[in-house]
Backbone as JSON Lines, residues from 0, in Angstrom:
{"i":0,"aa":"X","n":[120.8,101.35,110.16],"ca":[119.41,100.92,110.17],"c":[118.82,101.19,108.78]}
{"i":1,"aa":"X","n":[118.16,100.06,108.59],"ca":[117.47,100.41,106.95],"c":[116.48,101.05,107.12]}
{"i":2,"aa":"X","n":[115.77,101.97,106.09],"ca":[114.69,102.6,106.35],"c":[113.32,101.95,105.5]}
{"i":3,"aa":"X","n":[112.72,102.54,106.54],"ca":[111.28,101.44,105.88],"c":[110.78,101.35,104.28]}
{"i":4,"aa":"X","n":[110.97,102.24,103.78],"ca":[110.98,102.37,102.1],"c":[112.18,101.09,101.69]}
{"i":5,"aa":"X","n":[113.08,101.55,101.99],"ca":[114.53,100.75,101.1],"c":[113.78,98.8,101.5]}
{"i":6,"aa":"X","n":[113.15,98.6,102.97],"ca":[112.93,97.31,102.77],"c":[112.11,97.18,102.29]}
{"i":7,"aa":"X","n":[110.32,98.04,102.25],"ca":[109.7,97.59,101.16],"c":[109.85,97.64,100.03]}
{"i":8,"aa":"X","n":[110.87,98.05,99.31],"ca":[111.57,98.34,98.14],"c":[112.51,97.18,97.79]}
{"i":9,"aa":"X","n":[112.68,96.46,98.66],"ca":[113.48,95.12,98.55],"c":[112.54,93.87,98.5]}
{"i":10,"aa":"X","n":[111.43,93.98,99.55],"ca":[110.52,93.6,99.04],"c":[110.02,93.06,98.18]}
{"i":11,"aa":"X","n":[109.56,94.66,97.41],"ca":[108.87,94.31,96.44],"c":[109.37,93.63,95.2]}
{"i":12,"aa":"X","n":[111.27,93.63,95.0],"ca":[111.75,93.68,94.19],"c":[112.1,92.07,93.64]}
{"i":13,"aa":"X","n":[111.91,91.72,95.57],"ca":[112.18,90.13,95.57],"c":[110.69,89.25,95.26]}
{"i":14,"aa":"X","n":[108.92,89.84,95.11],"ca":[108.08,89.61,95.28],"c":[107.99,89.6,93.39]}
{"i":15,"aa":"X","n":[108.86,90.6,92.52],"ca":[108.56,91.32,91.09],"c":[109.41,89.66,90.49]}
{"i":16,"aa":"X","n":[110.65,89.25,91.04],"ca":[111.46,88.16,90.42],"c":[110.93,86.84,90.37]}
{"i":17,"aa":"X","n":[109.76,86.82,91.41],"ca":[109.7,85.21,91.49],"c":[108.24,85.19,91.06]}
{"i":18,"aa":"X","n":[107.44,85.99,90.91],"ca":[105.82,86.25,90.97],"c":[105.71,86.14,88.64]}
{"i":19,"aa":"X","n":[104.62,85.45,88.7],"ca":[104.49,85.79,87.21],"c":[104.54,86.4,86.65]}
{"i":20,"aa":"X","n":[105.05,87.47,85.82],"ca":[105.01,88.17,84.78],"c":[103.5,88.7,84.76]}
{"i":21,"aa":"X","n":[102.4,87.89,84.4],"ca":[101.0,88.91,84.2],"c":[100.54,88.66,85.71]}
{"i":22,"aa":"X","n":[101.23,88.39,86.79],"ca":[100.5,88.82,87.88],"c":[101.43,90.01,88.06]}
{"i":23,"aa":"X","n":[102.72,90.69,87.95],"ca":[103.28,92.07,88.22],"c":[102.71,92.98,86.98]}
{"i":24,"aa":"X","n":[102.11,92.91,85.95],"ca":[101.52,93.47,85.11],"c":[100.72,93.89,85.67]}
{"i":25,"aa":"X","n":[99.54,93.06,86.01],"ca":[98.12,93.27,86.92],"c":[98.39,93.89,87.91]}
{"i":26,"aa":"X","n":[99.17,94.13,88.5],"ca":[99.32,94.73,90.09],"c":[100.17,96.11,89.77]}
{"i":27,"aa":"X","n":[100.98,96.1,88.39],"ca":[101.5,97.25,88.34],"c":[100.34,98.41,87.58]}
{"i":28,"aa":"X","n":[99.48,97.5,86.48],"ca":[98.03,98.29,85.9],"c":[97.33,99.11,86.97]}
{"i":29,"aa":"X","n":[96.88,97.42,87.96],"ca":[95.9,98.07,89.12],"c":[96.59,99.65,90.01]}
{"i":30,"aa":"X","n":[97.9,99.95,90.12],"ca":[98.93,100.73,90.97],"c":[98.64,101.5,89.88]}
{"i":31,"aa":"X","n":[98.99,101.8,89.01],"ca":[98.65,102.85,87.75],"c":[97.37,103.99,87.67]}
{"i":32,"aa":"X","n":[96.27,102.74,87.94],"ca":[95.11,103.23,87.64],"c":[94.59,103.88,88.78]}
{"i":33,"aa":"X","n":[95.18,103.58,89.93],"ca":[94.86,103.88,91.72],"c":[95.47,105.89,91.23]}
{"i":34,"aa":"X","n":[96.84,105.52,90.73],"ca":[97.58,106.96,90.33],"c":[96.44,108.17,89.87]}
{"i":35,"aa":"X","n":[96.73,107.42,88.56],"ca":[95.9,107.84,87.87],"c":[94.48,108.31,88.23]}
{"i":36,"aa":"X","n":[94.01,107.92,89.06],"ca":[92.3,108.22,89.71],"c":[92.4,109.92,90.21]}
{"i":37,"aa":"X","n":[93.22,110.13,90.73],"ca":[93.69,111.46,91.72],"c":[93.98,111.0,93.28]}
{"i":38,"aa":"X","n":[93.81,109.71,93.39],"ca":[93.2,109.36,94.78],"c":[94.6,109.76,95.97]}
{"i":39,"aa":"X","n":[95.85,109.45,95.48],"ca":[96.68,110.4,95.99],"c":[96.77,111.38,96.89]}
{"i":40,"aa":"X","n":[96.07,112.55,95.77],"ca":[96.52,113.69,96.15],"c":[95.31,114.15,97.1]}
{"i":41,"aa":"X","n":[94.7,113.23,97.32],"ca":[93.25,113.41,98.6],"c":[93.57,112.48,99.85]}
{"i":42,"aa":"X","n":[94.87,111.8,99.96],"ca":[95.29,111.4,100.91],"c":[95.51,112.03,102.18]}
{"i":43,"aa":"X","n":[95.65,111.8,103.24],"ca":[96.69,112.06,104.4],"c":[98.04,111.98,104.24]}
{"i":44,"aa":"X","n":[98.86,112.78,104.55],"ca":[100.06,112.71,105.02],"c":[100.79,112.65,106.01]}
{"i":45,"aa":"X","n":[102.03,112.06,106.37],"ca":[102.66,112.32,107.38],"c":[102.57,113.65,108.21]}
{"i":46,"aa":"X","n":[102.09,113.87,109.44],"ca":[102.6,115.32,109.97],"c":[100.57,116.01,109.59]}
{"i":47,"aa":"X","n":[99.86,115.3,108.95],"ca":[97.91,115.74,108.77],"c":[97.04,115.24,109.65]}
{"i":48,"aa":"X","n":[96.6,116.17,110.6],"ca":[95.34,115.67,111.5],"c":[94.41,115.14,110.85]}
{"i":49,"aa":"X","n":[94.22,114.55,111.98],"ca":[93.16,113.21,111.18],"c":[92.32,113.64,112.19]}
{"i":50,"aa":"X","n":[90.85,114.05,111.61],"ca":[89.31,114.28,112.6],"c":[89.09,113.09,113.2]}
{"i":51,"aa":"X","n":[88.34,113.31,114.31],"ca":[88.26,112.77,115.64],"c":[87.11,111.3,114.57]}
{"i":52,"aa":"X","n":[87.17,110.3,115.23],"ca":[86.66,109.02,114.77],"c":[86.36,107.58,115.65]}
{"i":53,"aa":"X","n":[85.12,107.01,115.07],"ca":[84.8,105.93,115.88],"c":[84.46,105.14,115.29]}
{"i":54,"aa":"X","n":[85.31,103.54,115.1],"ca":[85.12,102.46,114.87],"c":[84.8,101.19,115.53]}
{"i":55,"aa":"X","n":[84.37,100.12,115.25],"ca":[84.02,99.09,115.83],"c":[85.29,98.23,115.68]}
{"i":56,"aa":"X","n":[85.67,97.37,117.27],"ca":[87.12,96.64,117.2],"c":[86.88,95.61,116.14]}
{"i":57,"aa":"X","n":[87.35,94.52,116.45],"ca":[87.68,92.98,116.19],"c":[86.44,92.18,116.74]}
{"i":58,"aa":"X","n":[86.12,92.74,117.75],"ca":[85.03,92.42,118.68],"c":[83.41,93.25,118.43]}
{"i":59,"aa":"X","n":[83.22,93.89,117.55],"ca":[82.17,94.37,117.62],"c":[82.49,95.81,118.23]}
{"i":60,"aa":"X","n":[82.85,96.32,119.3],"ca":[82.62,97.29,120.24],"c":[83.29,98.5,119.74]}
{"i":61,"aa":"X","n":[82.55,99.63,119.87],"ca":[83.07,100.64,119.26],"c":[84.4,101.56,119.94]}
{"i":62,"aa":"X","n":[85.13,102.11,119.52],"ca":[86.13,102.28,119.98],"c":[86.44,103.74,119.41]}
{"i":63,"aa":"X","n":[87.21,105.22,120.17],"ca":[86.69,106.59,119.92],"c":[87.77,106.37,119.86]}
{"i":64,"aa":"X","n":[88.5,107.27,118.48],"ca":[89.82,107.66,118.52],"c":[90.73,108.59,119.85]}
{"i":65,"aa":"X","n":[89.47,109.52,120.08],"ca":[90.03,110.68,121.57],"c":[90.4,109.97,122.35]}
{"i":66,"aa":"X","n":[89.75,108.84,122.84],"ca":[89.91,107.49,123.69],"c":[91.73,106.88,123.63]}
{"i":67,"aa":"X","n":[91.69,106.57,122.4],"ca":[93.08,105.41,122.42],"c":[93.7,106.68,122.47]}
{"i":68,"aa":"X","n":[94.2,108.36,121.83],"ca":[94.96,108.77,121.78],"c":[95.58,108.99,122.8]}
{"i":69,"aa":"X","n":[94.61,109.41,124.15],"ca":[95.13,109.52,125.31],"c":[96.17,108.36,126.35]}
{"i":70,"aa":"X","n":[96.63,107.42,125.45],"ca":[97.32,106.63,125.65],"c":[98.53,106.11,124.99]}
{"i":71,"aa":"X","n":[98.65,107.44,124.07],"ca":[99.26,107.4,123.17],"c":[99.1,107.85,121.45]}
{"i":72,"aa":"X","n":[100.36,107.53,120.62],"ca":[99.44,107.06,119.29],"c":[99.1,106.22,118.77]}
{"i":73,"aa":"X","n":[98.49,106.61,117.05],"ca":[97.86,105.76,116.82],"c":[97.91,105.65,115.91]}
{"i":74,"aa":"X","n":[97.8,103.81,115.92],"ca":[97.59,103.5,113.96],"c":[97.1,102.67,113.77]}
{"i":75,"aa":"X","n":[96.68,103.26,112.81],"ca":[95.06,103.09,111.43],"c":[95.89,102.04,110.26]}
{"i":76,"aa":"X","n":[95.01,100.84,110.49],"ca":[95.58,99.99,109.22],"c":[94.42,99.36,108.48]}
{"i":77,"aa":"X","n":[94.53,99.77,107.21],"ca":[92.97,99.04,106.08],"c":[93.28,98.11,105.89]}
{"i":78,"aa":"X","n":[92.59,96.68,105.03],"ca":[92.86,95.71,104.66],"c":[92.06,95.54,103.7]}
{"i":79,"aa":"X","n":[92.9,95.61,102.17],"ca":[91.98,95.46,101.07],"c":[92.04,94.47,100.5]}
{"i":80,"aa":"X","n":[90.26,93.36,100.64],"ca":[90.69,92.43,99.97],"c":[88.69,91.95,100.1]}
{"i":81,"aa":"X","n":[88.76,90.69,99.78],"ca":[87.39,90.2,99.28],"c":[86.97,89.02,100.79]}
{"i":82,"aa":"X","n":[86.53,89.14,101.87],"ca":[86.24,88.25,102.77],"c":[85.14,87.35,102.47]}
């Protein structure tokens, strides 16, 4: 079984060959400068409680993390981009 690094790592490698030159520049700057910020090392990690939280779905309606956990776990996905 491959592990999830090695395919986004294949990925990315197949995304670096066919993509322009100053668009992997730009995306490797922008990745640089994210480094560079500290923003990192103020992350979460694998195995770090995450405080109790309440967001609004897809639908408007708010939704308590204590809520879904009891059904399991859970995952948190951002989406960064310009709507």
């Amino acid at each position: 079984m491959t592990s999830l690094q090695t395919t986004l790592d294949d990925i990315r490698v197949a995304f670096e060959k066919k993509a322009p030159p100053e668009a992997v520049a730009i995306i490797h700057a922008a990745a640089e400068k994210l480094r560079a910020s500290g923003l990192l090392e103020r992350t979460k990690r694998v195995g770090d409680a995450m405080p109790s939280f309440e967001l609004n779905d897809s639908e408007g309606d708010a939704t308590r993390s204590d809520e879904l956990l009891g059904s399991g776990p859970i995952v948190l996905s951002f989406f960064r981009g310009f709507w």
